[in-house]
N, C-alpha and C positions, 0 to 999 in steps of 0.2 A: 326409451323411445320418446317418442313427440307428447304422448299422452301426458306419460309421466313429467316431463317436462310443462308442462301447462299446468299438471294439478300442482307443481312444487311452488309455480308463479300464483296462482292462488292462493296455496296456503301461507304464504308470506305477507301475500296483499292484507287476507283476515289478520294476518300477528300482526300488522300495522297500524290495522283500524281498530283493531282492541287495544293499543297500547294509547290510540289517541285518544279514543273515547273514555279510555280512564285514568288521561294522562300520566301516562306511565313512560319509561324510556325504552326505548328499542331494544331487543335483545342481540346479543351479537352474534346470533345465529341467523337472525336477521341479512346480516350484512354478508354472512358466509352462503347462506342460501341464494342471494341476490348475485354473486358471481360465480357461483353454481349453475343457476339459470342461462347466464350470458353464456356459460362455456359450452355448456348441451348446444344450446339454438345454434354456435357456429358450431357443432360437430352436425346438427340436423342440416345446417343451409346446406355443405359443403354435401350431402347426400342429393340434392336437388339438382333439377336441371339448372343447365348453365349455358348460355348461347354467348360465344365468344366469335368477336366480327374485327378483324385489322383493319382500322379506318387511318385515311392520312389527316394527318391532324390540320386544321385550320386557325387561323387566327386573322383579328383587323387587318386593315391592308394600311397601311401608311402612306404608301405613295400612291396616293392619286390625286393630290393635290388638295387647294384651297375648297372648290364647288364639293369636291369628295368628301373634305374634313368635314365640311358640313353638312354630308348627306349623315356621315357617320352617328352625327350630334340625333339623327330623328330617332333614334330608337330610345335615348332615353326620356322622350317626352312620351311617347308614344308605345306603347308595348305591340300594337298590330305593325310598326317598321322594322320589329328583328330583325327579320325574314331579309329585307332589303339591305344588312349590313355591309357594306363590300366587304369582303373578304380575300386572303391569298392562303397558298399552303406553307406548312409553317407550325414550327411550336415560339414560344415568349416564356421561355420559364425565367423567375429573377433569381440571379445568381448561381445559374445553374446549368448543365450542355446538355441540352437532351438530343433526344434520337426523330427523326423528321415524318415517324409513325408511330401510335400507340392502340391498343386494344380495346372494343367498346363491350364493356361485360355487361348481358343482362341475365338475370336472374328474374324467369317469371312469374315464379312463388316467393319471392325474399321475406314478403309476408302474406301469410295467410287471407282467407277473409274475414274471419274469427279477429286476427292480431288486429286487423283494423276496422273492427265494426261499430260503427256511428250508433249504432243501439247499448253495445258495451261500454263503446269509451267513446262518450258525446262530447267530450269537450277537447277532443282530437281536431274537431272542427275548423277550432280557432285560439291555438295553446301557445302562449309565450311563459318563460320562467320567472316575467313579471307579475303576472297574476294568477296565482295558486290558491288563492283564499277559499274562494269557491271549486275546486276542483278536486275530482277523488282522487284518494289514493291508489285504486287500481290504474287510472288513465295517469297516473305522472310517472309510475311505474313503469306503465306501459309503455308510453313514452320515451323514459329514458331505456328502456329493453331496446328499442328499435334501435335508437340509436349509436347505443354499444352495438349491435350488430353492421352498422354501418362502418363502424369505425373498426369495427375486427376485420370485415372483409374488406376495406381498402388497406388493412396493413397484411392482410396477408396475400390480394391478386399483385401485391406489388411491392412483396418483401421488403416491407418497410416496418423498424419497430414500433410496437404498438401502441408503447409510451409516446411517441413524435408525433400522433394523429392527435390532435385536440378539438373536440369542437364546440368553438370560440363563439359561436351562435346556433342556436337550434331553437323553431320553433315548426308548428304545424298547420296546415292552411287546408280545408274543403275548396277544392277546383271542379267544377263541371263543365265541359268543352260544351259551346252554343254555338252559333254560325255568326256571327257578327261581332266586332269586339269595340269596346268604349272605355278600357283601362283595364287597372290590374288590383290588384290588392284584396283580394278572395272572391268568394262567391259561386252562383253557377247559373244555367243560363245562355241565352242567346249574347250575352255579353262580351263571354271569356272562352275565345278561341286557342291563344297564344299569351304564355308566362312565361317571363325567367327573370331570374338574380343577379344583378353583377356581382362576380367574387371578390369580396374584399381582403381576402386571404387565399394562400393556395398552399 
């Protein structure tokens, strides 16, 4: 069960902070425990609710000329002109024929409150894999848990092997929706209405 599963992610995180603190090398139970974890959590997600919605897919709009390319152009200065993107229906996959609808999955609980709580793991807040020096080992853990489950549920809502998903960036960002917005790049606040990423891979 879930339990069990949380105390196994525990007691790994301790064999890891005892082997730092007395610089020691990892055990390889270590390692085997660590994708023990992964494989529970997607047998737990896959028990969870799952709201699944046929949406038709959108993408930029190309044609609409010169005045349009450059409406296109405001949303990368600006994070409050997403919204305003023109858009048509449509997929763009590269090198690839896809179908002119796809399905938008959410998973309500995909994490707990526990999995990402700012009291547990504070440095969730604002985690890149450039700077670890100061960060525990439960939160990098933690961290890479989620994101194994990310990467299992994309290869399994969409039968793709699991080895093919890589992911090529990961980090973590504190967002608080405000009513008013003046950029992006973390925080929370009356600031930050509206975020997003351009994908530089797909």
């Amino acid at each position: 069960n879930e339990a069990t599963t949380d105390a196994a992610f525990w007691a790994l995180v301790n064999e890891i902070d005892h082997a730092e603190a007395n610089d020691l090398p990892l055990s390889t139970n270590v390692t085997q425990m660590i994708h023990t974890v992964f494989d529970a959590d997607m047998k737990h997600l896959l028990t969870r609710e799952k709201q699944t919605t046929n949406v038709t897919c959108m993408q930029p709009d190309d044609g609409i000329g010169l005045e349009g390319a450059a409406k296109k152009m405001n949303y990368i200065f600006d994070d409050g002109d997403h919204k305003n993107l023109p858009i048509t229906e449509g997929r763009k996959c590269e090198g690839g024929n896809c179908c002119d609808k796809c399905s938008r999955n959410v998973f309500p609980t995909f994490a707990s409150m526990d999995e990402s709580s700012m009291k547990t793991f504070p440095e969730l807040a604002k985690l890149t894999f450039n700077e670890l020096e100061k960060v525990s080992a439960g939160t990098i853990v933690q961290f890479v848990r989620l994101i194994e489950r990310v990467r299992r549920t994309i290869a399994h809502e969409y039968g793709l092997p699991l080895k093919t998903i890589l992911p090529l960036q990961a980090y973590s960002r504190k967002y608080v929706a405000g009513t008013t917005q003046k950029g992006g790049g973390g925080g929370e606040g009356d600031f930050v209405t509206l975020h997003t990423d351009e994908a530089t891979h797909a």
